[in-house]
KEMIGU-875900 format. One record per atom (N, C-alpha, C): x negated, y negated, z; residue in three letters. Coordinates in steps of 0.2 Angstrom, whole numbers, padded with zeros to 4 digits, always signed. Layout:
BEGIN
XYZala/...
//
This chain:
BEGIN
+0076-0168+0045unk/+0077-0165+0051unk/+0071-0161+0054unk/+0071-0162+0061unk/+0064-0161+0063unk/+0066-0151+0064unk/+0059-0148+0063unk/+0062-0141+0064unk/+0060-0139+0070unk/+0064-0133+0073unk/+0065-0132+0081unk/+0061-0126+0082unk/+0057-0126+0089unk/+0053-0119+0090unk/+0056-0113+0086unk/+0064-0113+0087unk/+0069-0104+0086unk/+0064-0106+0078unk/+0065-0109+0073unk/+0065-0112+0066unk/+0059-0109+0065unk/+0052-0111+0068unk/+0047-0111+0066unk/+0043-0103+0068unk/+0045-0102+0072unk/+0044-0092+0075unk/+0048-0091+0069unk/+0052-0091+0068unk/+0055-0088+0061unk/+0051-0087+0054unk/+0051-0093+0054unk/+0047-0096+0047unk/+0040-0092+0048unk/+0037-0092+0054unk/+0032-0088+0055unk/+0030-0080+0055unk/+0037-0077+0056unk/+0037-0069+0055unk/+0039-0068+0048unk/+0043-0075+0044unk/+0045-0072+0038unk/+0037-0072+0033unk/+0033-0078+0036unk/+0026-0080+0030unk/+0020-0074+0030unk/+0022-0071+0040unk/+0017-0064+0039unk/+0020-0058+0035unk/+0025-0057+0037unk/+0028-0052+0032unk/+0025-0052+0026unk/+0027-0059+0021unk/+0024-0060+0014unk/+0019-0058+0014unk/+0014-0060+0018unk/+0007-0061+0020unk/+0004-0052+0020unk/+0008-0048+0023unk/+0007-0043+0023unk/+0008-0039+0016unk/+0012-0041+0013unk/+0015-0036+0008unk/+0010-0037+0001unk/+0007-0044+0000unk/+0005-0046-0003unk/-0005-0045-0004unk/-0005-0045+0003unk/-0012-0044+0003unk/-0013-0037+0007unk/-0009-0035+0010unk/-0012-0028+0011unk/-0008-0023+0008unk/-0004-0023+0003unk/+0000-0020-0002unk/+0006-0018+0004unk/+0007-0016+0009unk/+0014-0013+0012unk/+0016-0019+0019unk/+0021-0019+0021unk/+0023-0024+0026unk/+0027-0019+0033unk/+0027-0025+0039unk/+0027-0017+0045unk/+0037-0018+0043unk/+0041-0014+0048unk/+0046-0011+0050unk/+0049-0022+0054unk/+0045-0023+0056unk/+0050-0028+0060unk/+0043-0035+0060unk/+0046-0038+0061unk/+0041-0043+0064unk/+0044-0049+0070unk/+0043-0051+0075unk/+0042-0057+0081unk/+0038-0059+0081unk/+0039-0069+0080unk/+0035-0073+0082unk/+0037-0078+0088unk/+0033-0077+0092unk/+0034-0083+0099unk/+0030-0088+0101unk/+0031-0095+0100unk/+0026-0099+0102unk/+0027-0099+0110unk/+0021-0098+0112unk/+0019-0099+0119unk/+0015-0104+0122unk/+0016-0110+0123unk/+0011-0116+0128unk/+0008-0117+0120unk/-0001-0116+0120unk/-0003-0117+0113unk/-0006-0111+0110unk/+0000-0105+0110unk/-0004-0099+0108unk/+0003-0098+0103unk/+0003-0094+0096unk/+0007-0092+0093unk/+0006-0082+0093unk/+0008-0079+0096unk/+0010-0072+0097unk/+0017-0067+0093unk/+0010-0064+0090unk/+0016-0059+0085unk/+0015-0053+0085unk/+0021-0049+0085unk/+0020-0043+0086unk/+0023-0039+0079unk/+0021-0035+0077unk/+0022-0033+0072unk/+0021-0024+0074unk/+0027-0021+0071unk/+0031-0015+0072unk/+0030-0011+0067unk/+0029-0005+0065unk/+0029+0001+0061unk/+0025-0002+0055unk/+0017-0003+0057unk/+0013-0002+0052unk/+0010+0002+0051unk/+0009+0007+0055unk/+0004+0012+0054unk/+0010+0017+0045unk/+0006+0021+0044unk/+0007+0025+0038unk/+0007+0033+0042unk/+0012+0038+0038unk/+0011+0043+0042unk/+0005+0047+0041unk/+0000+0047+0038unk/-0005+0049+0037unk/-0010+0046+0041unk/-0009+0040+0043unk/-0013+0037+0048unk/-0011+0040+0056unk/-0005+0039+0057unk/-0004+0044+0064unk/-0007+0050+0064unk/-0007+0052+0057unk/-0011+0062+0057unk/-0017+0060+0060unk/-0019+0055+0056unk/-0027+0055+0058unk/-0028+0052+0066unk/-0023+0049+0069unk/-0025+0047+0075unk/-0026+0051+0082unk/-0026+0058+0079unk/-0023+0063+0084unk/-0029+0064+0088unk/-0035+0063+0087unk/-0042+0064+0090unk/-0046+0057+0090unk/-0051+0055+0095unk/-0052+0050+0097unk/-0056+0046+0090unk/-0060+0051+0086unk/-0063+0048+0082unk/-0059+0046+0076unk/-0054+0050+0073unk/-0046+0047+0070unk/-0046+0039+0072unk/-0046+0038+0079unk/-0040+0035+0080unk/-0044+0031+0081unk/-0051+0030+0079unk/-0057+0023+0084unk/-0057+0020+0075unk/-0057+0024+0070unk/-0058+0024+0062unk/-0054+0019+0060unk/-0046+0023+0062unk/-0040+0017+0059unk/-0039+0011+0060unk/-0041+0010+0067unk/-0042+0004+0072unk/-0047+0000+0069unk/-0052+0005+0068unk/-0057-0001+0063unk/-0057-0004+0056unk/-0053+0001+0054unk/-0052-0001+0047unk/-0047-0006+0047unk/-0042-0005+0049unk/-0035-0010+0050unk/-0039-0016+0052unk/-0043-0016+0057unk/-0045-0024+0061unk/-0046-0026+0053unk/-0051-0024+0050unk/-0058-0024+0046unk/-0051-0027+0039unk/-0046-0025+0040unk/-0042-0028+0032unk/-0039-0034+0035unk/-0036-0032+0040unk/-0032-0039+0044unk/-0038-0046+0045unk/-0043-0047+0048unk/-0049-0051+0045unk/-0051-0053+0040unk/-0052-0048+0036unk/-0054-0052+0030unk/-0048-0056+0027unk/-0042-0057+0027unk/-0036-0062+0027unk/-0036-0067+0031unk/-0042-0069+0036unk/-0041-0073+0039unk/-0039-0080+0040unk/-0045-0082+0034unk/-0043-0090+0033unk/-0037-0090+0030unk/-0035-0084+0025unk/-0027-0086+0023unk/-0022-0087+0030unk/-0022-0082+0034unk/-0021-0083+0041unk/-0018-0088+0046unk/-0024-0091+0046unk/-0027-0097+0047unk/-0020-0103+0044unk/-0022-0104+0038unk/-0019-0109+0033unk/-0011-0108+0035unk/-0008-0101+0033unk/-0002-0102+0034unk/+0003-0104+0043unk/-0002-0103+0049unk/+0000-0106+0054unk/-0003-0114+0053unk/-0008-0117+0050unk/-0010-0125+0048unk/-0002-0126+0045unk/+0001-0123+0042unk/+0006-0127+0037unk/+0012-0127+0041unk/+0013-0121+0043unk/+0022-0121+0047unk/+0019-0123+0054unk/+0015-0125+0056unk/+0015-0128+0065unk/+0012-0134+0065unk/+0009-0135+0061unk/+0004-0143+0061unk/-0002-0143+0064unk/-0006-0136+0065unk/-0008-0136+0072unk/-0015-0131+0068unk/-0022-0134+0071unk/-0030-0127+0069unk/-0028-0124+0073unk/-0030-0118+0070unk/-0030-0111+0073unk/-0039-0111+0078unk/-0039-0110+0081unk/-0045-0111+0086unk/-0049-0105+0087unk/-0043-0100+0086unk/-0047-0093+0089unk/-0043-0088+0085unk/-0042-0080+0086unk/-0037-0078+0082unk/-0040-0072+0086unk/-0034-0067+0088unk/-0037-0061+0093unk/-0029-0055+0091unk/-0034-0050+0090unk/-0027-0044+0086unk/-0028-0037+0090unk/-0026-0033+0090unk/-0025-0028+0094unk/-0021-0023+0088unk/-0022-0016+0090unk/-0016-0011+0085unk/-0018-0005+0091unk/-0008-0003+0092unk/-0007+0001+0093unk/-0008+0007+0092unk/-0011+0014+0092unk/-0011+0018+0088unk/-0006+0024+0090unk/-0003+0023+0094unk/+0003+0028+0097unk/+0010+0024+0095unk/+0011+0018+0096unk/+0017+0013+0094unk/+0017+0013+0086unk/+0011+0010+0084unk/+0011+0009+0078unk/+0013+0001+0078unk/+0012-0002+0085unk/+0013-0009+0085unk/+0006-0014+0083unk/+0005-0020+0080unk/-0001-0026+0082unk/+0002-0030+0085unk/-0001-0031+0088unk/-0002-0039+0090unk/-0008-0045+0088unk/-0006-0049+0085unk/-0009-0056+0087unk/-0009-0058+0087unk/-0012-0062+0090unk/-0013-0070+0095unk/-0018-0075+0091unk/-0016-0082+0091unk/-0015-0087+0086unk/-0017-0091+0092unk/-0022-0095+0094unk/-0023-0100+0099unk/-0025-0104+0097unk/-0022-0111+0097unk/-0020-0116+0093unk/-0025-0123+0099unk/-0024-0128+0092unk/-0029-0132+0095unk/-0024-0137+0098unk/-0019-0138+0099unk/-0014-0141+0105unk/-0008-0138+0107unk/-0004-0138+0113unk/+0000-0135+0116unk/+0006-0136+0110unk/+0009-0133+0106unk/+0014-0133+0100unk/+0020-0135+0107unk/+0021-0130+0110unk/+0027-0128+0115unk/+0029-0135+0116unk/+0026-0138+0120unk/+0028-0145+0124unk/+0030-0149+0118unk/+0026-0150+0112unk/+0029-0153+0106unk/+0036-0154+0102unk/+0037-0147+0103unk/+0044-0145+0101unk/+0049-0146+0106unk/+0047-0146+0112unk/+0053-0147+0117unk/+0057-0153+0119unk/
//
């Protein structure tokens, strides 16, 4: 049975999840994945820690976490990488992340080496 976009965004917030819990010790509050065209976007909800919001109160707090967090999330990379190669079929080309520090959301973006969407469709 061939699996369908809903399937594989699923499979894809369940493998960050682990992903997160495993390699960075704690996992966020929620996770979405959405294939778009050939780009995989996921947003990820309540990871900050509440010591880190403390610290985020002033500019230089909040420029620290931000670089610490990229700076862990990176270095997971090629695992990263690997677990979007197995649930999509597809090299990851680029990989582009963001964290909120008022939300306590990330995002990132998975830009793949062919359109997944049209494939699924």
């Amino acid at each position: 049975m061939e699996k369908t976009k809903g399937n594989i965004e699923s499979e894809i917030s369940k493998a960050l999840t682990h992903w997160e819990k495993s390699y960075l010790g704690r996992g966020s509050v929620s996770v979405k994945s959405d294939i778009l065209r050939d780009m995989v976007i996921v947003v990820l909800r309540g990871i900050l820690t509440p010591a880190e919001y403390s610290v985020c109160k002033n500019k230089e707090g909040l420029l620290s976490v931000k670089e610490h967090r990229n700076s862990l999330v990176e270095s997971g990379l090629d695992e990263l990488k690997q677990i979007i190669l197995d649930l999509t079929g597809e090299d990851v080309v680029s990989f582009h992340t963001d964290l909120s520090t008022q939300t306590g959301e990330r995002v990132i973006l998975f830009k793949l080496s062919n359109d997944l969407q049209s494939k699924l469709s």
